[in-house]
Structure formats: C-alpha cells, structure tokens
C-alpha positions as CSV (number, residue, x, y, z in Angstrom):
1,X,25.5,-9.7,-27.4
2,X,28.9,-8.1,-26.6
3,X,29.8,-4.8,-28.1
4,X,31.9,-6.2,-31.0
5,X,29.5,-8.3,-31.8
6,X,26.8,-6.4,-32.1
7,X,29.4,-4.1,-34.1
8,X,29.8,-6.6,-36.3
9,X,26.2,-8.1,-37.0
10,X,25.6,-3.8,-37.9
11,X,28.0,-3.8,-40.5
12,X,27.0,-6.8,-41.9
13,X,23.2,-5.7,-42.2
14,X,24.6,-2.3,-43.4
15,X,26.3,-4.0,-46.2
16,X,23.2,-5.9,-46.9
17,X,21.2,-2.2,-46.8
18,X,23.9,-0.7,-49.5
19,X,24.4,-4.0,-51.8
20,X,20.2,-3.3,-52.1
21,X,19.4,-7.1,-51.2
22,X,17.4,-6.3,-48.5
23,X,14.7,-4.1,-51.3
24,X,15.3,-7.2,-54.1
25,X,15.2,-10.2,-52.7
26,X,12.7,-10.2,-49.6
27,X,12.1,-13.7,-48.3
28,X,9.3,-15.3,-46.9
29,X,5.3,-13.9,-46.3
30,X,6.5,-11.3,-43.4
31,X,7.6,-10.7,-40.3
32,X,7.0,-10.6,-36.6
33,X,8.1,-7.8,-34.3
34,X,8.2,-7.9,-31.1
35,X,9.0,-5.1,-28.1
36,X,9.2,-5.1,-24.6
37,X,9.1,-1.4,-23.8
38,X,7.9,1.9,-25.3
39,X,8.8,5.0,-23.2
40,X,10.8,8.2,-23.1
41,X,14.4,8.0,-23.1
42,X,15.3,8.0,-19.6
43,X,19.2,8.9,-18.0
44,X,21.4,6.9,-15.6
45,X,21.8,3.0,-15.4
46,X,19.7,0.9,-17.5
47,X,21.4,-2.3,-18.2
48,X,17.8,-3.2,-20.1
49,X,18.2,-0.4,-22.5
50,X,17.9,-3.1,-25.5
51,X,15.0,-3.6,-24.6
52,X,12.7,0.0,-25.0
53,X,12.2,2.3,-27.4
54,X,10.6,5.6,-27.4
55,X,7.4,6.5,-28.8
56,X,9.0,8.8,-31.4
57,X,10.8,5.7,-32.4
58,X,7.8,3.3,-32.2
59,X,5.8,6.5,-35.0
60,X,9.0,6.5,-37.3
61,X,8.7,2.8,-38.0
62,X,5.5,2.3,-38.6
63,X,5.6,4.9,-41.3
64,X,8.5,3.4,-42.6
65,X,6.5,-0.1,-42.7
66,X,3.7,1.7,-44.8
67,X,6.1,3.0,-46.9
68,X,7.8,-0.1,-47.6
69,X,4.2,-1.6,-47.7
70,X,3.5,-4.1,-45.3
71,X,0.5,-5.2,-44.2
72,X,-0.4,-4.6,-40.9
73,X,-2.0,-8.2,-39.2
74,X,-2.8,-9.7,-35.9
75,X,-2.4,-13.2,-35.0
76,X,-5.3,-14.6,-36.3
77,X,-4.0,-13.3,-40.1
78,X,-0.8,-14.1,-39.5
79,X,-1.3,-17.7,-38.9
80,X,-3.5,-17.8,-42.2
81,X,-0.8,-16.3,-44.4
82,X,2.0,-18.7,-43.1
83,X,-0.6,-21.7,-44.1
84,X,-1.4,-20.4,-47.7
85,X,0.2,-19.4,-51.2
86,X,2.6,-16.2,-50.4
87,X,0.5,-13.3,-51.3
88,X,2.1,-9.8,-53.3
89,X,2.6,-8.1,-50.7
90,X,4.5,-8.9,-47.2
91,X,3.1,-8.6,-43.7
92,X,4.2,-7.5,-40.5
93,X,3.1,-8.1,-37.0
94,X,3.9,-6.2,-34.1
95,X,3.9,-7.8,-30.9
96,X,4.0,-6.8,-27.2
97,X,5.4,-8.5,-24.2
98,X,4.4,-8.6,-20.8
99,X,1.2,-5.9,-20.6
100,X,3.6,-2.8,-19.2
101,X,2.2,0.2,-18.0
102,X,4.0,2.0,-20.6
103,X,2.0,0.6,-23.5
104,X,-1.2,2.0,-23.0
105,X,0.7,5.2,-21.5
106,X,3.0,5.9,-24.3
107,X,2.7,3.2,-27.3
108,X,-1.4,3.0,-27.9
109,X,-1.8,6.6,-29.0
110,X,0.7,5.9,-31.7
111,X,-0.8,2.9,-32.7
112,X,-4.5,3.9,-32.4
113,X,-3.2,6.8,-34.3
114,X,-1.7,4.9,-37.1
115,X,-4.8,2.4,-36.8
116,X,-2.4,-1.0,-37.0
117,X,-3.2,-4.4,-35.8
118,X,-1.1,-5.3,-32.9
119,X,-0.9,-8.0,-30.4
120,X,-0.3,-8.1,-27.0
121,X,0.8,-11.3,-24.8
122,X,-0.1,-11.0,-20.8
123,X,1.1,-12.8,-17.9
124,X,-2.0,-12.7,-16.0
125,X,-0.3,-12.6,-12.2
126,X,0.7,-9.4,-13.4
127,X,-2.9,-7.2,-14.0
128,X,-3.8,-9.1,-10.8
129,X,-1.1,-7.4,-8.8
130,X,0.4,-10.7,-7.7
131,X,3.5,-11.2,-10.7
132,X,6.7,-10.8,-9.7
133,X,9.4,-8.7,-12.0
134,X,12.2,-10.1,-10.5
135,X,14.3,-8.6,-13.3
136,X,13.3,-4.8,-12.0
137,X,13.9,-5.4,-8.5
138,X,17.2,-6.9,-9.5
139,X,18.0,-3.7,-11.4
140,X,17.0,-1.5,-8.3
141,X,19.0,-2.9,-6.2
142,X,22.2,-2.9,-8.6
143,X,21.7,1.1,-9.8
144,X,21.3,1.9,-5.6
145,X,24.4,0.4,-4.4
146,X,27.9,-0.3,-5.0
147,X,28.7,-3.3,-2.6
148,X,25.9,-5.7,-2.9
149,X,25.6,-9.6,-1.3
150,X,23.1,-11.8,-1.8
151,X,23.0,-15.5,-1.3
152,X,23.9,-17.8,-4.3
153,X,23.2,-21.6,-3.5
154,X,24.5,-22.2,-0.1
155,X,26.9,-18.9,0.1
156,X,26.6,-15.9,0.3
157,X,28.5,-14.0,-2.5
158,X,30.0,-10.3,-2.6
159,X,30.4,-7.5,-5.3
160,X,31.4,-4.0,-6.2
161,X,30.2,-2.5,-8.6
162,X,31.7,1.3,-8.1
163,X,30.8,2.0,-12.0
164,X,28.3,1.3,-14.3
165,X,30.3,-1.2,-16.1
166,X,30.8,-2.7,-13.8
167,X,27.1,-2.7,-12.3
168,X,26.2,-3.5,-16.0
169,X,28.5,-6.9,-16.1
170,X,26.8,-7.8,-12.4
171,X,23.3,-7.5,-13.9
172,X,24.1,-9.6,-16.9
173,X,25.6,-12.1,-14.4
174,X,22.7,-12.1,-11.8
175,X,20.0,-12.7,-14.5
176,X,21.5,-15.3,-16.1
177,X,21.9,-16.9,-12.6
178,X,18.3,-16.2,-11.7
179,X,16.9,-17.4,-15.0
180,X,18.4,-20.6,-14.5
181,X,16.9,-21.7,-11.5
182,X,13.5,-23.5,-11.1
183,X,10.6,-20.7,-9.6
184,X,10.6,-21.2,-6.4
185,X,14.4,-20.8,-6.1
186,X,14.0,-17.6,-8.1
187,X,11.1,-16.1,-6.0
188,X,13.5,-17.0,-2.9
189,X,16.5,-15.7,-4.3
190,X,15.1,-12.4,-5.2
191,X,12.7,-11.7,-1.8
192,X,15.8,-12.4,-0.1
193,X,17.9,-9.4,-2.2
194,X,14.9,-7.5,-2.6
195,X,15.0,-7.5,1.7
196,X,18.5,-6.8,1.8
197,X,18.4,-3.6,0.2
198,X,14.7,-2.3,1.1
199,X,12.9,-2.8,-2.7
200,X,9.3,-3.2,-2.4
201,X,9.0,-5.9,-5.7
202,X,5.8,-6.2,-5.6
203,X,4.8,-2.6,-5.3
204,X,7.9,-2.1,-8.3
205,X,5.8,-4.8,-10.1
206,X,2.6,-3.7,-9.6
207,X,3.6,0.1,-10.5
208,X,5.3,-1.2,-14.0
209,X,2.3,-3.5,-15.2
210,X,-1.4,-3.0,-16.4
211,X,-3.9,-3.6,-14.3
212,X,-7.0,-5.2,-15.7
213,X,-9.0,-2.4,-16.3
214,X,-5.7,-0.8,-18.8
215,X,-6.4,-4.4,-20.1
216,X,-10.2,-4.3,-20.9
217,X,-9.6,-0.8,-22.8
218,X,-7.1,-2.5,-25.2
219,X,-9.6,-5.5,-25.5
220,X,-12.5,-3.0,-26.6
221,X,-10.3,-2.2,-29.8
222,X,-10.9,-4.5,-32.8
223,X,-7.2,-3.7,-33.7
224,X,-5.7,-5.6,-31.0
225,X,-5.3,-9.3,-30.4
226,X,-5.2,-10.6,-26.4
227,X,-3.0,-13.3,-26.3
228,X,-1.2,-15.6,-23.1
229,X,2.0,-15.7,-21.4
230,X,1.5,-18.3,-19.0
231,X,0.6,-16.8,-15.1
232,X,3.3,-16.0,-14.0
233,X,6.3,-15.5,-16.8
234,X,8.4,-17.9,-15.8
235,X,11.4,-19.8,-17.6
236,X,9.6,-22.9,-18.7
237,X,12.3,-25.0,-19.8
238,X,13.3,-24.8,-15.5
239,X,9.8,-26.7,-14.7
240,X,8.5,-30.1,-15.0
241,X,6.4,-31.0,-17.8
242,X,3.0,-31.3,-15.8
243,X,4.0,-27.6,-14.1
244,X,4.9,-26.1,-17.2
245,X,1.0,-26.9,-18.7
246,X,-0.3,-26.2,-15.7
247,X,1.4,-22.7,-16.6
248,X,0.2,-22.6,-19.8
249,X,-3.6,-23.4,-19.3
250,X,-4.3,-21.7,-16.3
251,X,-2.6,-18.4,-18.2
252,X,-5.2,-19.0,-21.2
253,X,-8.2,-20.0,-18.8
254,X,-8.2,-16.8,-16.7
255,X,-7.2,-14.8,-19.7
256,X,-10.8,-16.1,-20.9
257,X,-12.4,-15.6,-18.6
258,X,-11.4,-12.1,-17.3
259,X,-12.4,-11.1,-22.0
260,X,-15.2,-13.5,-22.3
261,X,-13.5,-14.6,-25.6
262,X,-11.5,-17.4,-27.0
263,X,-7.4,-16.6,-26.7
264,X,-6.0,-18.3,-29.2
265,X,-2.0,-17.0,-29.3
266,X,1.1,-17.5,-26.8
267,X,4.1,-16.2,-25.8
268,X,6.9,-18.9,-24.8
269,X,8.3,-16.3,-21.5
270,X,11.5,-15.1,-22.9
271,X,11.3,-17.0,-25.9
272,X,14.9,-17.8,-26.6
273,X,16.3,-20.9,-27.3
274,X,17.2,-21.7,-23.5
275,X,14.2,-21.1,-22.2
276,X,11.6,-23.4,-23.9
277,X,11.9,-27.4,-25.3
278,X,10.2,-28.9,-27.9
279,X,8.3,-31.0,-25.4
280,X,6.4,-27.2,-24.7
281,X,6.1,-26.3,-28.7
282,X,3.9,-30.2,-28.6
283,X,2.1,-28.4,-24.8
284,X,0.8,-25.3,-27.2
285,X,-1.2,-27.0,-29.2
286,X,-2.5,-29.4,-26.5
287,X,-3.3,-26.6,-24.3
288,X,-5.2,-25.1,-27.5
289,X,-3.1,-22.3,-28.9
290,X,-3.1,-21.6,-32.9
291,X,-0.1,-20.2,-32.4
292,X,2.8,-19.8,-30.4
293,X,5.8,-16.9,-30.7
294,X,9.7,-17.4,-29.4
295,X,12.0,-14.6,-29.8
296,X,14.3,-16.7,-32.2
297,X,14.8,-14.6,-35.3
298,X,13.6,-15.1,-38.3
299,X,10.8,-14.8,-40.9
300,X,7.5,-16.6,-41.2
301,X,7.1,-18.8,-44.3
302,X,4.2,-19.4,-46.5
303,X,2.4,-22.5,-47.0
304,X,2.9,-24.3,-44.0
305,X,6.7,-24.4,-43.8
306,X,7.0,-22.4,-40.5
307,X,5.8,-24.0,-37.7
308,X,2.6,-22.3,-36.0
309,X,4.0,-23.2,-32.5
310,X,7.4,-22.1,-32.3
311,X,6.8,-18.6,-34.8
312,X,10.1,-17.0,-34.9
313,X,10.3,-12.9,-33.9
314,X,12.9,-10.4,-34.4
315,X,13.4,-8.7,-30.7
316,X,14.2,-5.1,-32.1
317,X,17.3,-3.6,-30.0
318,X,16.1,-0.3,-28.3
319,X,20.0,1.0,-28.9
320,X,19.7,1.0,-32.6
321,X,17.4,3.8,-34.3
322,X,18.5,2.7,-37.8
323,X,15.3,1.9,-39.9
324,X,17.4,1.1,-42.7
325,X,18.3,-1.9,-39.8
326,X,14.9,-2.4,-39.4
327,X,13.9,-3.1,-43.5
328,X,16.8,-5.2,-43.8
329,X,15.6,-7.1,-40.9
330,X,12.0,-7.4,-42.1
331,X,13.1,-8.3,-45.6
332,X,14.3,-11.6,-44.2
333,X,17.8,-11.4,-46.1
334,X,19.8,-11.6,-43.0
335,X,18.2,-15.0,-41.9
336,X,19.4,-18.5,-43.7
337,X,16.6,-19.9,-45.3
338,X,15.3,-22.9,-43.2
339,X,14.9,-26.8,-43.5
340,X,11.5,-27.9,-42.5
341,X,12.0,-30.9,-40.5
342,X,9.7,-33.5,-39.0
343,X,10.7,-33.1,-35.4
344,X,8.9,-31.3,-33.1
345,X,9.6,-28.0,-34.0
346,X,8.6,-28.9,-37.1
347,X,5.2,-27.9,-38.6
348,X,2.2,-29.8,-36.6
C-alpha cells in the first residue's frame, strides 16, 4: 500500500474511532489476527517493517483485547463460533505465520504470560533446515549493495539503488517478480542472486526459523494450536492443481507425524487474493483441513455465513502502534458486510 494510501485508509479508521462506531456497532462473532514477526525494533533498511512488531507492542494489545473483552480462542473454537448463534461476547484469534525463531524468543513469554490461545501455522521444510526464505536473502542482498544484477527471464537486468528509497522500490519490485513465478523458477532465480553477492540462504533460513525441537515446546502447551502451511511456503496459485495438493498433504502428513496428533488448520502461503484459487479453498477440505486462513481482511460470521476454508484475517501493519486502529479493526466496522454466495468460496 503506497504512503497516501495507507494515509488515507488511517484517517478513515480514525474517523470511525472518534464517530464511536467501532464501540457500538461491532459486527460479526470476532476476529482473526495474524503476525508474521515479533522482535525488537531494529535500525537500517527493512523494507518488511509491516510486517513485525515488538514484544512491547504484542503485551499492549493483548491487554487492550481483555479490556475490550474478547475471548481468547484457538482454531478449533473458532470454527465452532462461526457455525453457531453469535454468542455475547466477541472472540479473537491470534495467529502466527511461518514458525520464526523470534516467536518462541520474544512473542511466547508474553503470551504464556497473558495465558491466551494462539495458533501457529508451519511450513515444515522450514524446522527441517531445508525451506528456503527467498524473501530474506532477497533483502540481504539489496541492504549490502548499491548496484545489483541478477537474471530476469532470459536477461540479465541492472539497478542502483544508492538510497533506501530507492532499495526499498527494488525490493517491492523483485518480490512481486519472484512471487509470480512457478517454484522452480523462484528457487533458480534466487540461488543464482544469492551466488552473486555471497548470501548463504539456507544458513539465513535456517538461522530465522524454529527448528523442531522450538516446535515440540510450543506443542507441549495446551494454549497453542499446530496448524500447516504446506512444505515448503510456496505461492500456490503458480502450481498445477495435482502439485499444489501434493503441497498441502504432505505439509499436514509430516506435521502429524513429527506431534503424533491430528492437524486440523491451514494457512493458504501469503494468503492474499493472488496467491490462492478457489480450486485450493475445494483442495482444503479434501486434504482434510476444518479450516483454512487467507490474509484477506475481514471478520468471521456466525452461523455458517463465513466460509471455514477461505477464513478471512486482518494482517496487522508493524508501522502502526495505534490500538485505537486495532479496536476499530476488530470491531469489524471498517469491513462491508458480505454476500454469502454459492461458489466456491462460499460456505462448504
């Protein structure tokens, strides 16, 4: 979202804080959060700054979501209270993306200290050692230099990025690029950028992610709900059908077996609308998921109106501290109510 943008989407959820709509007229039976990153504030180029927040940040809003009282649910509740008559009181869900290192470093002591349900979806490449994070390597190698090359296609292509505006416009370029081709043409891409400039990505993939025994401590904690994100993360809409389950089971199959328990939720990787069909909302129940998340935004529905397999999230931007952003968000007054329909995405 470009500056102005985002300028303008704050004013109009300000408006809707000071007008009060967002305390009187709450829609829907709750809300789904979900982060990325919870860490320290950290200096110098970080074009994925939307993406974190600190753990001071993570403590504040979970007070604020007692205060406001919301309940606190995993998936498994979650799924029950979209299926049933709205209860009094709302519910929120966080959510976690990715098993990062920084979760069980800096985002499970405030959450074991708060006691709150929340979920986390792994891509299981990634505790084996094996994932690749193309997106870090990719921001390595822009922070590091100011004339980079890389091939695109068939041709090499040239930049220079002197500033970070400029290295910030590159980055939001190159991962649009990369996330648009199939894996194999990402993997390629990358390794050969990732040579270029010296990045180890799979030791800078390996260093950011849980391993499995991180994993297995979080599992021990009745609080918190495994759940899949396929092996290894990748755009699913860029796959054929037959690879994209293949992606899908295999991701809940060794997620079983390395818990010894049923996992019942996924994460569509990326989760926005370009990155995931309808065909794979109808490949999340075959591959036998009760639920599936995207990170279209919105609020869940009661009785059945909100379909299990495409669960809309708000992705909270790491830039914006405002809680008063965050209860209007949750209230669901900044999202047009929406049409059930008897498509795909509809309910199943």
């Amino acid at each position: 979202m470009a500056a102005n943008d985002r300028w303008l989407e704050r004013l109009r959820l300000e408006l809707a804080w000071f007008t009060g709509r967002a305390m009187l007229h709450s829609r829907g039976a709750g809300v789904i959060l979900r982060f990325a990153h919870v860490r320290p504030r950290r200096r110098g180029f970080q074009p994925l700054r939307a993406n974190e927040i600190t753990p001071q940040f993570l403590d504040r809003a979970i007070r604020a979501l007692k205060r406001w009282r919301y309940d606190f649910l995993g998936m498994d509740e979650v799924c029950r209270r979209a299926v049933t008559l709205p209860e009094k009181r709302r519910f929120v869900a966080l959510t976690f993306d990715g098993a990062p290192k920084d979760l069980i470093n800096f985002a499970y002591p405030v959450l074991t200290r708060h006691a709150v349900a929340f979920t986390i979806y792994v891509p299981t490449a990634f505790p084996d050692g094996v994932g690749e994070a193309w997106w870090l390597g990719l921001e390595q190698v822009i922070a590091r230099e100011s004339r980079i090359s890389l091939m695109m296609g068939d041709r090499e292509q040239r930049f220079t990025v002197p500033d970070n505006a400029e290295k910030r416009a590159l980055f939001s370029y190159l991962e649009s690029w990369l996330r648009s081709l199939p894996p194999a043409e990402l993997s390629a891409a990358i390794a050969d950028l990732c040579t270029r400039y010296r990045i180890d990505l799979a030791a800078v993939s390996r260093e950011a992610s849980m391993d499995w025994e991180d994993l297995a401590q979080l599992a021990a904690d009745p609080l918190v709900t495994i759940g899949s994100a396929t092996v290894d993360y990748p755009v699913l809409a860029n796959m054929k059908d037959a690879a994209a389950l293949r992606e899908m089971t295999m991701g809940k199959a060794v997620a079983e077996a390395a818990f010894s328990r049923e996992i019942r939720h996924f994460a569509f990787p990326f989760g926005d609308r370009s990155s995931f069909r309808r065909s794979h909302v109808v490949m999340a129940e075959e591959a036998g998921f009760a639920s599936a998340v995207s990170t279209i935004p919105g609020i869940v529905d009661a009785e059945g109106r909100t379909n299990l397999r495409a669960l809309p999230r708000i992705s909270w931007d790491g830039r914006v501290r405002s809680l008063r952003m965050m209860r209007v968000l949750a209230s669901g007054v900044a999202f047009a109510p929406v049409k059930p329909t008897g498509s795909a995405m509809g309910q199943t």
